[in-house]
N, C-alpha and C positions, 0 to 999 in steps of 0.2 A: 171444603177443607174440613179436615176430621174436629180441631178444638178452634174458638175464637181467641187464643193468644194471638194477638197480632206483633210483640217481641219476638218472637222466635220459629222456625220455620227448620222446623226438621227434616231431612231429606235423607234418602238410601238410594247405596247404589249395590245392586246382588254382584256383579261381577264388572269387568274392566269390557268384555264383549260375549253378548247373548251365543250360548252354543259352546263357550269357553268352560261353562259351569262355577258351581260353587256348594258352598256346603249347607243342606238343608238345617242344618242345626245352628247356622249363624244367623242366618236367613231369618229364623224364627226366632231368636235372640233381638234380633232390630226392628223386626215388629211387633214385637212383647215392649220398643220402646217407644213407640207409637209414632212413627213418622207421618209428615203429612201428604209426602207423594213419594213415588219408585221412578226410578230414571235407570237406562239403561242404554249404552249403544249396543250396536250390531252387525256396526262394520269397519273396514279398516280400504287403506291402499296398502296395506302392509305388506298381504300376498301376494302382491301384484297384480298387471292387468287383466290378469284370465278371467277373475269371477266378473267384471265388470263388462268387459269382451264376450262373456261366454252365455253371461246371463247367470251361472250357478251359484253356489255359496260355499263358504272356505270350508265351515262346520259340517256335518252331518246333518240331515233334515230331524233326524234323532236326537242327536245333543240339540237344536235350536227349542225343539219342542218341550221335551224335559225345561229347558231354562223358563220358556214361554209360560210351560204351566204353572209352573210352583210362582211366577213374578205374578203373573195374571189372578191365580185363586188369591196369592194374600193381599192384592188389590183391593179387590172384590170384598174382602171381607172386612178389612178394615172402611172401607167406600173412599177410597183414595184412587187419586188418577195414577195413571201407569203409561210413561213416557219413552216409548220405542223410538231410536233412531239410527240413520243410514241402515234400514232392514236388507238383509241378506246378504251382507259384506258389502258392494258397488251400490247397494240405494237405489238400481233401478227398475224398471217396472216388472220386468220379467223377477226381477228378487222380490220386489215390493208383493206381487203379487200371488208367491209364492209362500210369505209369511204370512199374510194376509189370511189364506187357508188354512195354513198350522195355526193361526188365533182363533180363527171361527170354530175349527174342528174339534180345540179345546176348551173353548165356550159350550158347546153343544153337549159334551162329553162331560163336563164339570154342572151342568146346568146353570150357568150364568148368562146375567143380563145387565147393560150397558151400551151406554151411547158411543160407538167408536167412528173417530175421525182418521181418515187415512189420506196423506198428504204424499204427492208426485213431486218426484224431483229431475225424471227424466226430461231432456229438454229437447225442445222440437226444434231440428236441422233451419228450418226453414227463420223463424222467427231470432235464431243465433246469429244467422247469413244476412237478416234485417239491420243488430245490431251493431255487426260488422263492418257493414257501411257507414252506420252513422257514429263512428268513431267512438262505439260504446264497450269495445271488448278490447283490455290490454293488457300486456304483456308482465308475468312477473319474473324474477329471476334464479335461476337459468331459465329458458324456454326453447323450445324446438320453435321452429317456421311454423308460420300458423296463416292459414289464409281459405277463402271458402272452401277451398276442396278437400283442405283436413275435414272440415265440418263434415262434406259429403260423404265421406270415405271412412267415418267414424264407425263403430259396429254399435255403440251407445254413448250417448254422452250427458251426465248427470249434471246439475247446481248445489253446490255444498251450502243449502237454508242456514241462516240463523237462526233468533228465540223466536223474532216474529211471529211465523208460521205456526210453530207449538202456542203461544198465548193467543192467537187467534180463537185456534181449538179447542181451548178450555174456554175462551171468552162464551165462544157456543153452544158451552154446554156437552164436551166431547168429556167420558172418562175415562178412555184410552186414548193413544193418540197412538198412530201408528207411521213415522215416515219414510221417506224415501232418505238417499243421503242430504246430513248433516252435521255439520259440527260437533264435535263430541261434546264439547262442553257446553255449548247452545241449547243440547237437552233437559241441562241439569241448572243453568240459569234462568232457564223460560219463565217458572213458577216465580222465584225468589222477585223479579224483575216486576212482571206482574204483581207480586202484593208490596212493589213498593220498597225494598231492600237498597241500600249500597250499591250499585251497579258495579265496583270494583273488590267487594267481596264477593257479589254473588257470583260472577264469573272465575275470578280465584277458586272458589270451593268450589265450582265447579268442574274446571279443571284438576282439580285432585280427585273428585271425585269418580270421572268418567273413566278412569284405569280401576275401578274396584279397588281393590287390598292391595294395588301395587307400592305403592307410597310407605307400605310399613317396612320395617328393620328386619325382619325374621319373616318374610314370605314363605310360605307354605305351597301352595296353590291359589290358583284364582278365588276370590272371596270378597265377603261384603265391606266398605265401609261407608259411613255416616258422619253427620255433619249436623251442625247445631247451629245455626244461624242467625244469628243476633244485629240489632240495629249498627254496631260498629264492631266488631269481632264475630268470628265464629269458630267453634270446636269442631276439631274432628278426631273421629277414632274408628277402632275395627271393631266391629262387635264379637268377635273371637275374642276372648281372655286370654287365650296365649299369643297374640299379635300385639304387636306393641308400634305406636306411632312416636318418631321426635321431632325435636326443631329441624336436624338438621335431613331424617327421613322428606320432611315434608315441606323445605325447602329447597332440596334438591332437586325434588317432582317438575319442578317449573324445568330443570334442563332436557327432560325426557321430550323427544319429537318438535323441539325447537332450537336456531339457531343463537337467539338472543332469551336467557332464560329473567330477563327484567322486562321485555312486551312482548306480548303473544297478541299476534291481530286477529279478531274477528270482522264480520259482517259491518258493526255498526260502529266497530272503534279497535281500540287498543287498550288491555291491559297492562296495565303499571304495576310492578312490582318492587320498582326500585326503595318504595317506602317500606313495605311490607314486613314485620318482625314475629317471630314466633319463639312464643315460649311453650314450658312444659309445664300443662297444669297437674300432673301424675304422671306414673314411668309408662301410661300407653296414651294420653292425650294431648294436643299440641292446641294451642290459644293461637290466632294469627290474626292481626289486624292490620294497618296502615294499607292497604291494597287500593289501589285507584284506578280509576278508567276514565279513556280518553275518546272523546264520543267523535266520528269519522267527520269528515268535512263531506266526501260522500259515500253512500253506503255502493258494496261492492259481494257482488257472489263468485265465487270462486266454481272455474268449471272442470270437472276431472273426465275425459274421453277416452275410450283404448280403440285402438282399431289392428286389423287383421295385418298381423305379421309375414304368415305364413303359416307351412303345416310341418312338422319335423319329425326326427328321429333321429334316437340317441344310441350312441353304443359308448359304452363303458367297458375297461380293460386297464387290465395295471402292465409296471414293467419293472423287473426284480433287475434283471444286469447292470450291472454296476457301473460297467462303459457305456452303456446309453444314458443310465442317471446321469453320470459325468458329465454329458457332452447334451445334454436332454434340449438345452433350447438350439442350436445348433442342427441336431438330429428332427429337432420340432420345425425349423422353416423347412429343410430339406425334405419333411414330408408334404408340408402345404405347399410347396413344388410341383410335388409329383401330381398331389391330388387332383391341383390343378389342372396341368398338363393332360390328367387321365380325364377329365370331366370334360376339357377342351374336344379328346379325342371321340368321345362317346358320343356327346350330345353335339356337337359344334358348334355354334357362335345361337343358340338358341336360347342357350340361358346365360349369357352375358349380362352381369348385375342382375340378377333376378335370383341367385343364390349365396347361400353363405354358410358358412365352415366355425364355429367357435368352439375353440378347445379349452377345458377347464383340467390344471395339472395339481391335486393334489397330492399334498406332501413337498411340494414345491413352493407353491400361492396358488391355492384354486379357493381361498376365501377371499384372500385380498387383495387377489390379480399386482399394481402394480406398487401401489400403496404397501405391502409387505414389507416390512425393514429386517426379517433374517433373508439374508442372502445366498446362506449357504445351507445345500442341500442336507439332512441331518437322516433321513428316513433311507432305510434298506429298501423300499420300495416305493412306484407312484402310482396314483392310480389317474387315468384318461380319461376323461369324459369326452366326448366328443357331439357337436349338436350340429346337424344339417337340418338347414334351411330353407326352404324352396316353397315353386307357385302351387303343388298341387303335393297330396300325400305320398304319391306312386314315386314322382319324380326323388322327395328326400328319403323315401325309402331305397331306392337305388343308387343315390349319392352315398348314402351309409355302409354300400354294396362294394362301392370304389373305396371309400376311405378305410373299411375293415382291410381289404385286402391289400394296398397299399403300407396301412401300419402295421398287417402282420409280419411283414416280410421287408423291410425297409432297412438295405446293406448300410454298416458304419466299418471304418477302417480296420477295426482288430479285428473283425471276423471275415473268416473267406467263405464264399457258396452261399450257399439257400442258409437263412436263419427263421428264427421265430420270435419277433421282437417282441409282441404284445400278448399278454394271457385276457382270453375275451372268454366271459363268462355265458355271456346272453348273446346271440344275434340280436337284430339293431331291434329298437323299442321303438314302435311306431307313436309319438302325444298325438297325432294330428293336431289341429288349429293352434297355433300361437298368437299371441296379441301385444301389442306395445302401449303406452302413453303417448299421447300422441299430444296434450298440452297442458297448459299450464295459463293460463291467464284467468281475470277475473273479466265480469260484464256490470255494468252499471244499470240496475234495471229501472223501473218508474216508480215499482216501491216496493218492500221486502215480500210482499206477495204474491205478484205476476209472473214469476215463475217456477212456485208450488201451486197449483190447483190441489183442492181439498171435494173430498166425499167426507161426509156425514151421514152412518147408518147405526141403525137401530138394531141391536144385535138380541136375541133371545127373546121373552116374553113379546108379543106383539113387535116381532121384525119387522123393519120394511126398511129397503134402500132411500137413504134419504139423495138428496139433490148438489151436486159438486156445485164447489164454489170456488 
């Protein structure tokens, strides 16, 4: 740690997720204030299952790099540890070890040197299917059907770590830490936890802390904030002068990506916030203390899976007449009719349940399907999405082939003859591979670090692969 005050434990976060960016001039503001570690995640389920499914990352390997470097050199300089987590959006190995080489490559290039630990959070089929038996893997709410053959049939399936893992890593002498997925705010209380803090603020500030600048009143762009951490309160603020933090900014934060914004549960317990008060010590810093935590009866990892969908293609087309708007859902079963019908006739009972048809109508609800409370059409135009589904590329590329020509040409009562119902800009767009979630449960493991394995290597000056642990 950079100063022996042991009161106070200063901590940064550059942005809300690595590749998102932030502003170099803030950046360097917060460590002109001398923090004692960088925290950062790096991934989300937010994009959904592709990147997890796919192996890729949501960001540009360009923007992750840029973030990487500027986190990594003021690391380095100050000799502060530098806290990566859920690397490459999904956390897993194919991402893990894709950031893995934008860090080294930036280390080589910056010439630095540094003990980094890099922690797996991919989980092995075989050893899930172990715990599956012994009545160690269950269900949380909602969930899909879950049973060994989801396992099988998964394309990747990660464990969402706790602080454990991280405090391990520093225990070892790690000054980087690099993981696979985990807990956003698990990054950013690892340390605090470790030297000894509140366990119900350090997790609080941490969770404000792992969305970066999101928590302020006047959002900009993505950006740094900071935290002041104290034996019973702790400060936070933006190091932007024109960002400003409040009470009620930064008690609102607890409602973002949780259902109950008074406990957020972790790995080893539950946050309490129901005590929690926050005041304004200036018009950009907020005081917060009463924060409590409520330590698990058992600890639990949470597992996030996507498995193959399918492969599709999309065509997109709007529709201006006025008697189709009119009559639009109507006019919309009577094409998934025909479509049918036509896919019946083409293919024959070969792709029975093995395809599927989703159309998204906006200007209608195509954000919020059925949850929409205007009901009534108000746009001179809609525009179709349409998404075919199927076992192989060829086949949704040809379903797309049926369903253009069907909605181009698809008779309603005020018109006689051949019409042209739908204006299609693009012939169909081929995504290939699709991916879904495929669960949701936690697994009870034998203790927070039998299902992170860690490497330990020696980066720069007298490199050498150290020995997983």
């Amino acid at each position: 740690m950079q100063d022996s005050d042991s009161d106070e434990l200063r901590i940064l976060s550059p942005t809300g997720v690595c590749g998102s960016g932030f502003s170099q001039q803030s950046f360097e503001t917060a460590l002109a204030m001398r923090p004692h570690v960088i925290g950062c995640d790096a991934g989300s389920t937010d994009p959904g299952p592709e990147y997890l499914g796919a192996g890729t990352t949501a960001f540009p390997v360009e923007a992750i790099t840029r973030d990487l470097r500027l986190m990594l050199a003021g690391a380095r300089r100050l000799g502060i540890p530098l806290l990566i987590g859920s690397a490459g959006t999904g956390g897993g190995d194919l991402q893990l070890d894709l950031v893995r080489r934008i860090l080294l490559d930036v280390a080589q290039k910056e010439g630095l040197s540094f003990n980094l630990a890099v922690i797996h959070s991919e989980q092995d089929k075989d050893f899930l299917i172990e715990r599956l038996r012994q009545g160690r893997i269950t269900a949380l709410e909602p969930a899909p059907p879950f049973d060994e053959d989801v396992i099988r049939r998964s394309a990747h399936i990660v464990g969402m770590m706790g602080a454990e893992p991280f405090i391990r890593a520093l225990e070892r002498g790690a000054d980087v830490v690099l993981a696979g997925r985990a807990s956003d705010t698990a990054i950013f209380a690892s340390v605090p936890l470790m030297r000894g803090f509140a366990p119900g603020l350090a997790w609080h500030a941490a969770k404000i802390l792992e969305c970066g600048a999101a928590a302020v009143v006047n959002r900009k762009s993505p950006d740094c904030m900071f935290v002041w951490l104290r034996r019973d309160h702790f400060l936070v603020a933006a190091p932007d002068p024109d960002l400003r933090c409040t009470p009620q900014s930064i008690a609102s934060h607890s409602l973002y990506e949780n259902a109950d914004p008074f406990r957020l549960i972790e790995c080893s317990g539950t946050l309490d916030l129901s005590a929690a008060q926050y005041e304004a010590v200036d018009d950009r810093t907020v005081k917060v203390s009463g924060s409590l935590f409520e330590h698990a009866q058992r600890y639990t990892v949470k597992l996030e899976g996507a498995e193959l969908a399918g492969y599709q293609s999309i065509l997109i087309g709007s529709v201006r007449d006025p008697f189709i708007i009119g009559q639009i859902d109507d006019w919309m079963e009577r094409l998934k009719t025909r479509i049918a019908a036509r896919v019946g006739m083409v293919f024959g009972d070969t792709l029975d349940g093995r395809w599927q048809l989703g159309v998204r109508i906006y200007g209608k609800n195509g954000t919020m399907g059925e949850l929409e409370p205007v009901q009534e059409i108000r746009s001179h135009e809609l525009c179709l999405v349409f998404e075919m589904t199927a076992p192989t590329q060829a086949i949704a590329h040809s379903l797309a082939g049926i369903v253009r020509h069907q909605a181009l040409h698809l008779p309603i009562p005020q018109w006689s003859g051949l019409i042209t119902a739908v204006a299609l800009p693009y012939n169909a767009l081929d995504r290939g591979p699709v991916y879904r979630f495929n669960m949701n449960q936690v697994v009870q493991p034998s203790d927070p670090f039998e299902m992170f394995p860690m490497e330990l290597i020696r980066v720069g000056a007298q490199a050498g692969q150290g020995a997983a642990s």
